[in-house]
C-alpha positions as CSV (number, residue, x, y, z in Angstrom):
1,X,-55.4,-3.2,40.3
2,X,-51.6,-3.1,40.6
3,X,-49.9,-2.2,37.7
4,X,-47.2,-5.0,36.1
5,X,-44.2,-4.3,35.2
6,X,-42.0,-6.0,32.6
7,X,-38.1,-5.7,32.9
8,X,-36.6,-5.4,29.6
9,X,-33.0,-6.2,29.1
10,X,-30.7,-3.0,27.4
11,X,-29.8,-5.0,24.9
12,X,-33.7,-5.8,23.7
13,X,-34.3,-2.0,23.8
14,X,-31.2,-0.5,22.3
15,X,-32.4,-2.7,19.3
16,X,-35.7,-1.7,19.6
17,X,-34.9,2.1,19.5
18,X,-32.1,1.6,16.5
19,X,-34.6,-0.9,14.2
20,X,-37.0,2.5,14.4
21,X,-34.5,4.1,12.5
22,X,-35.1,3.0,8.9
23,X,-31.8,4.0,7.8
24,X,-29.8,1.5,10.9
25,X,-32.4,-1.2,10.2
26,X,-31.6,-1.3,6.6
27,X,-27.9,-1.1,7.3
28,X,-28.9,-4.0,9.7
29,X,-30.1,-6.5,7.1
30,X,-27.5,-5.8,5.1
31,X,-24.7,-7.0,7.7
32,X,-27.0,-10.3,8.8
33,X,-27.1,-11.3,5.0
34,X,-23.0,-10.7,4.3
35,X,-22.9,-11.9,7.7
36,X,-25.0,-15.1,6.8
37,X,-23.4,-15.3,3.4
38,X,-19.8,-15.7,4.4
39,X,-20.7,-18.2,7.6
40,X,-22.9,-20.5,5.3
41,X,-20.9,-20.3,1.9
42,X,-20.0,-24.0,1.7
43,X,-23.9,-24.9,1.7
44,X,-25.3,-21.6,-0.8
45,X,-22.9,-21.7,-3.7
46,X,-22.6,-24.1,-6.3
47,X,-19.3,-23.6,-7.0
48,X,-15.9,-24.3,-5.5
49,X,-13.6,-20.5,-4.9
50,X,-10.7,-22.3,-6.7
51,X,-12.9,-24.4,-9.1
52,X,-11.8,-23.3,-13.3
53,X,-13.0,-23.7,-16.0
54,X,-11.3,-22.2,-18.8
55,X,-13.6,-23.1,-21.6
56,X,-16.1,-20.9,-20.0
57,X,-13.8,-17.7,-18.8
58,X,-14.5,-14.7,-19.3
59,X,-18.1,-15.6,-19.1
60,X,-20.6,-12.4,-19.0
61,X,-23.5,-12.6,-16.1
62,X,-25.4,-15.3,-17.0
63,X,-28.3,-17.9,-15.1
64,X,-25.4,-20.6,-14.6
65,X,-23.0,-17.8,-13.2
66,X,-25.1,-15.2,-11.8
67,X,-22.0,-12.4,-11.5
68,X,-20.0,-14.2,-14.2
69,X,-16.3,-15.7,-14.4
70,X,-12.8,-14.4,-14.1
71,X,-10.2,-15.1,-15.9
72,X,-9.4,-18.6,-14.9
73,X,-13.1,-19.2,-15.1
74,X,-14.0,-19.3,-11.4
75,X,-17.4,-18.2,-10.1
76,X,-17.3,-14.5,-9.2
77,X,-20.2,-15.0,-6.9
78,X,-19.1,-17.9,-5.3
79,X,-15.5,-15.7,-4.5
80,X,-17.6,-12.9,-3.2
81,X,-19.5,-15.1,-1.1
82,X,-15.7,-16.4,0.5
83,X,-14.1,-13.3,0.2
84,X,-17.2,-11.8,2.6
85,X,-15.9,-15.0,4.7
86,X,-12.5,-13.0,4.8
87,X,-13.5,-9.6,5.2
88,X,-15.7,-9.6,8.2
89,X,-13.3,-12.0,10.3
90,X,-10.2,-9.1,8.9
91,X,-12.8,-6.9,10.2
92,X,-14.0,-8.8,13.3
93,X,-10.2,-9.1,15.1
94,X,-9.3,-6.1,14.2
95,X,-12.1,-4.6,16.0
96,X,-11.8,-6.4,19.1
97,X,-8.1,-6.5,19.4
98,X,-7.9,-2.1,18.5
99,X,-11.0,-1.6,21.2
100,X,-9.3,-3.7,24.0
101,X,-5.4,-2.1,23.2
102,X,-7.0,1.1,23.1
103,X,-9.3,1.0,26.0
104,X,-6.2,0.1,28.4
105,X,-4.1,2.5,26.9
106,X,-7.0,5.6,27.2
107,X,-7.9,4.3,30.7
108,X,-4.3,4.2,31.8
109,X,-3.8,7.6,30.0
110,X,-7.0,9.2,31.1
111,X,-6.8,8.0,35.2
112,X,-3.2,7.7,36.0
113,X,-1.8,11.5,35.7
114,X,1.9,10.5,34.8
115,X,1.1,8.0,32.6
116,X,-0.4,10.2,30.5
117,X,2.2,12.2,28.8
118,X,4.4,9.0,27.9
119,X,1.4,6.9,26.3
120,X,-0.5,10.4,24.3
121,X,2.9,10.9,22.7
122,X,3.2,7.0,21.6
123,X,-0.4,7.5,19.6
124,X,0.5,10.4,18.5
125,X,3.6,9.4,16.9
126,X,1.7,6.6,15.5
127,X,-1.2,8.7,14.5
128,X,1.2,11.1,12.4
129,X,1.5,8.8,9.7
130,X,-1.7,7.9,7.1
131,X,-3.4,4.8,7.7
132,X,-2.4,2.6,4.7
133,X,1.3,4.0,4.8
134,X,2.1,2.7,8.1
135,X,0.0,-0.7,7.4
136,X,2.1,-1.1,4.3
137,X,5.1,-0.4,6.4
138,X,4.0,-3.1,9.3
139,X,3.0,-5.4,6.2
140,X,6.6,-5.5,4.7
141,X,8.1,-5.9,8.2
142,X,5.7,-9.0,9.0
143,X,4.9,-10.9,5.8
144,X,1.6,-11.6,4.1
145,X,-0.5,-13.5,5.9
146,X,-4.3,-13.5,8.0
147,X,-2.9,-12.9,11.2
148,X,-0.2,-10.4,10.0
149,X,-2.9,-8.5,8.8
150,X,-5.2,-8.2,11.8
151,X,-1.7,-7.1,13.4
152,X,-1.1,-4.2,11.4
153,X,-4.5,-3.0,11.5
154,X,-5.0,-3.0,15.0
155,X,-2.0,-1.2,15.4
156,X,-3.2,1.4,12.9
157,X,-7.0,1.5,14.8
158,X,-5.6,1.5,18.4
159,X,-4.4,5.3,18.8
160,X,-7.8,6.2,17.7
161,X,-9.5,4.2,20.4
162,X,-7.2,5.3,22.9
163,X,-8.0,9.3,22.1
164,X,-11.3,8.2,22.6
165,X,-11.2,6.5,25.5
166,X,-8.9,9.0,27.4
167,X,-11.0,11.8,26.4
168,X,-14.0,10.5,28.0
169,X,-12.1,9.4,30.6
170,X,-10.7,13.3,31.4
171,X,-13.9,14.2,31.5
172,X,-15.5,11.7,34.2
173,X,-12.8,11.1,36.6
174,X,-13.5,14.7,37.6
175,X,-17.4,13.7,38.4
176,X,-18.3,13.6,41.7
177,X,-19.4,9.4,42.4
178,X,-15.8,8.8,41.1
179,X,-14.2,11.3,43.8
180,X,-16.6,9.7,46.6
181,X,-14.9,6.5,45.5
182,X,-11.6,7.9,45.5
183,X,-13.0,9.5,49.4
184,X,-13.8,6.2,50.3
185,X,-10.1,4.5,49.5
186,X,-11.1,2.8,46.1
187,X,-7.6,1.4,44.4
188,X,-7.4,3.1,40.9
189,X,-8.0,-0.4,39.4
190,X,-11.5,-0.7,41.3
191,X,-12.2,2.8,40.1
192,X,-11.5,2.0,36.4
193,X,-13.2,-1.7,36.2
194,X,-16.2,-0.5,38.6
195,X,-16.9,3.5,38.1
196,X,-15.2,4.4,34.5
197,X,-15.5,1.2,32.8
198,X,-19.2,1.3,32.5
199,X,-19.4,4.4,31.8
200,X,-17.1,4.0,28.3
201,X,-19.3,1.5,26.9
202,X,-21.7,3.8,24.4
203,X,-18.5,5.2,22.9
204,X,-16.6,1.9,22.4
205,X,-19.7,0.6,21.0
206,X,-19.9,3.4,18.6
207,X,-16.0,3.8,17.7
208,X,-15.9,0.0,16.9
209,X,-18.5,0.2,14.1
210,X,-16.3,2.8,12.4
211,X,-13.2,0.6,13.1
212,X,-14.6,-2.6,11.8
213,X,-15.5,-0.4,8.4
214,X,-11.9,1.1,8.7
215,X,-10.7,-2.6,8.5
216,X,-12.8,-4.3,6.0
217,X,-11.4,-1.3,3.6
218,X,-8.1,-0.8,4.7
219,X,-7.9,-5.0,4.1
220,X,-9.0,-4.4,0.7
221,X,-6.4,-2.0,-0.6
222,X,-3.7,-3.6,1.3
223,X,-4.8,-6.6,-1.1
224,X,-5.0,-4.7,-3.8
225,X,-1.6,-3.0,-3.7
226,X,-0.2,-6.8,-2.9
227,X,0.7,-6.6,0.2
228,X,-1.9,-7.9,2.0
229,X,-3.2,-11.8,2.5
230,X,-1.5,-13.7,-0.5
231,X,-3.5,-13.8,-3.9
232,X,-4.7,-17.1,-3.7
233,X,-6.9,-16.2,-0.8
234,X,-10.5,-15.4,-2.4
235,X,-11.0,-11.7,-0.9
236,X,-12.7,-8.6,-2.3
237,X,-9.2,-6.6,-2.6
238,X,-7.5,-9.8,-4.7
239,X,-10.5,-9.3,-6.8
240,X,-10.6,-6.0,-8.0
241,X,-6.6,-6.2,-7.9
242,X,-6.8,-9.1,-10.4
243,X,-9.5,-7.7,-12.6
244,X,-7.8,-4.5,-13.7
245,X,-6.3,-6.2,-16.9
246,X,-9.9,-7.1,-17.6
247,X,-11.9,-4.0,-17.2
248,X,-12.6,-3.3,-20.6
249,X,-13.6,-6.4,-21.8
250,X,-15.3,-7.8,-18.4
251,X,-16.6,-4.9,-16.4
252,X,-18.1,-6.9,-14.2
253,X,-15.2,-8.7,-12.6
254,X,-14.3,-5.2,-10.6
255,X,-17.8,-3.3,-10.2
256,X,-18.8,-6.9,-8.5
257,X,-16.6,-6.9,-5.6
258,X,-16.1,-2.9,-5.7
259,X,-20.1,-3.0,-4.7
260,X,-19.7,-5.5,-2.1
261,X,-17.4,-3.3,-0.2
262,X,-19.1,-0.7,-0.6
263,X,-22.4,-2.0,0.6
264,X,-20.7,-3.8,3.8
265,X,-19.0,-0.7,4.5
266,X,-21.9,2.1,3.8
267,X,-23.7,-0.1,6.3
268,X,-21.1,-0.1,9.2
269,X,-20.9,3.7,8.8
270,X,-24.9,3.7,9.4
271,X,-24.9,1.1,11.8
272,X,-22.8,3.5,13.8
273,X,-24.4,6.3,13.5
274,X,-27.7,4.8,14.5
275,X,-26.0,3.5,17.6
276,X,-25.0,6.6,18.2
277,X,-28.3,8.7,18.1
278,X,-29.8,5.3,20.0
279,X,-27.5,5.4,22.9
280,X,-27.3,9.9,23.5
281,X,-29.7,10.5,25.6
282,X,-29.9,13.8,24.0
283,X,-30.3,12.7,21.0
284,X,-33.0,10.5,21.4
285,X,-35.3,13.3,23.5
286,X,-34.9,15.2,20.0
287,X,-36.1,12.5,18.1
288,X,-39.3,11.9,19.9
């Protein structure tokens, strides 16, 4: 009897080999539900983010407000819920907009020879300066707002997707299928798109886990220290900015939102590294 075969899509089994990590499928869950939380927090909160009521501030954890109230006597939950709205699109454009800035710039640094002096000592320059230091710096220049935000912190993440990218790319431009493409008269734009491009996907994957985690914190102490979206907008970093006149007689108001971050992030940090160990071949003949 002939044997049947079933094609299985990557996608299906790189989430089949990271869910039998219990560590990444945890981390997982944790994303869908903040994930879920944020897209569906009209419908699963009772409460309105701007909604006071200031008989009732100050209100300790209770069954009508399940994280308490601040100090205007808005919902802390429901401002979670909203801020996790904030955070993961912060997050989500950053992440996209750093991996496709930095993937042209490591490609064009890592293939084209004489490019690569100019564009290495652009990210380096930038990548001399601490993170929040030079986001502060972009923040002043810009103004606080969503999008001038997501601008800053791509420009932060970028060089760090760029070393990435060109480093990999040093290393398989000297393989031999991308010199029989060269032999063969491929233009260096064929080469990149067709030969390196696919090639770069298992550390772009990776490195934009750890840049979406970068974000969602870097987001919260730009808020924090003010300069980051203004502090009407519900987000974690307003939150725990806001509570520190509190924290002695409302605890709660800062280790609620001081937890949320550190769940969403914890669980991008794990995420990656299970997509890591899930897409090394070397890793995974160790783990069987």
């Amino acid at each position: 009897m002939a044997r049947v075969t079933v094609a299985v899509s990557p996608g299906l089994l790189l989430l089949h080999r990271l869910l039998r990590r219990r560590l990444a499928a945890a981390a997982l869950l944790v994303l869908v539900a903040v994930l879920a939380g944020g897209l569906l927090a009209p419908w699963i909160v009772p409460y309105a983010p701007q909604r006071m009521d200031i008989l009732h501030r100050l209100a300790a954890p209770s069954r009508l407000h399940w994280l308490g109230t601040d100090e205007f006597g808005r919902d802390v939950l429901t401002r979670i819920v909203y801020g996790a709205r904030l955070s993961l699109l912060v997050g989500g454009l950053v992440m996209l907009v750093a991996t496709g800035c930095g993937l042209l710039l490591g490609l064009l640094a890592g293939y084209v020879r004489r490019l690569d002096g100019v564009l290495m000592r652009v990210t380096d320059a930038l990548m001399a300066f601490p993170d929040i230091l030079l986001a502060i710096a972009l923040m002043a220049a810009l103004g606080p707002s969503l999008i001038d935000v997501v601008v800053a912190l791509a420009t932060v993440q970028t060089p760090r997707v760029a070393r990435v990218v060109r480093g990999a790319v040093l290393v398989l431009r000297e393989l031999q299928f991308v010199e029989a493409a060269e032999a063969l008269g491929a233009t260096d734009a064929r080469v990149m798109r067709v030969h390196l491009l696919p090639n770069l996907i298992s550390p772009l994957v990776v490195q934009a886990t750890f840049i979406f985690a970068a974000a969602i914190l870097t987001e919260a102490a730009l808020s924090f220290l003010g300069a980051g979206v203004p502090p009407t907008v519900p987000s974690w970093g307003n939150m725990i900015a806001a509570a520190q006149l509190y924290m002695q007689q409302a605890d709660w108001l800062i280790l609620a939102p001081g937890i949320a971050i550190l769940l969403t992030v914890l669980s991008l940090q794990v995420l990656g590294d299970g997509l890591r160990d899930a897409l090394d071949p070397r890793l995974r003949r160790l783990m069987r």
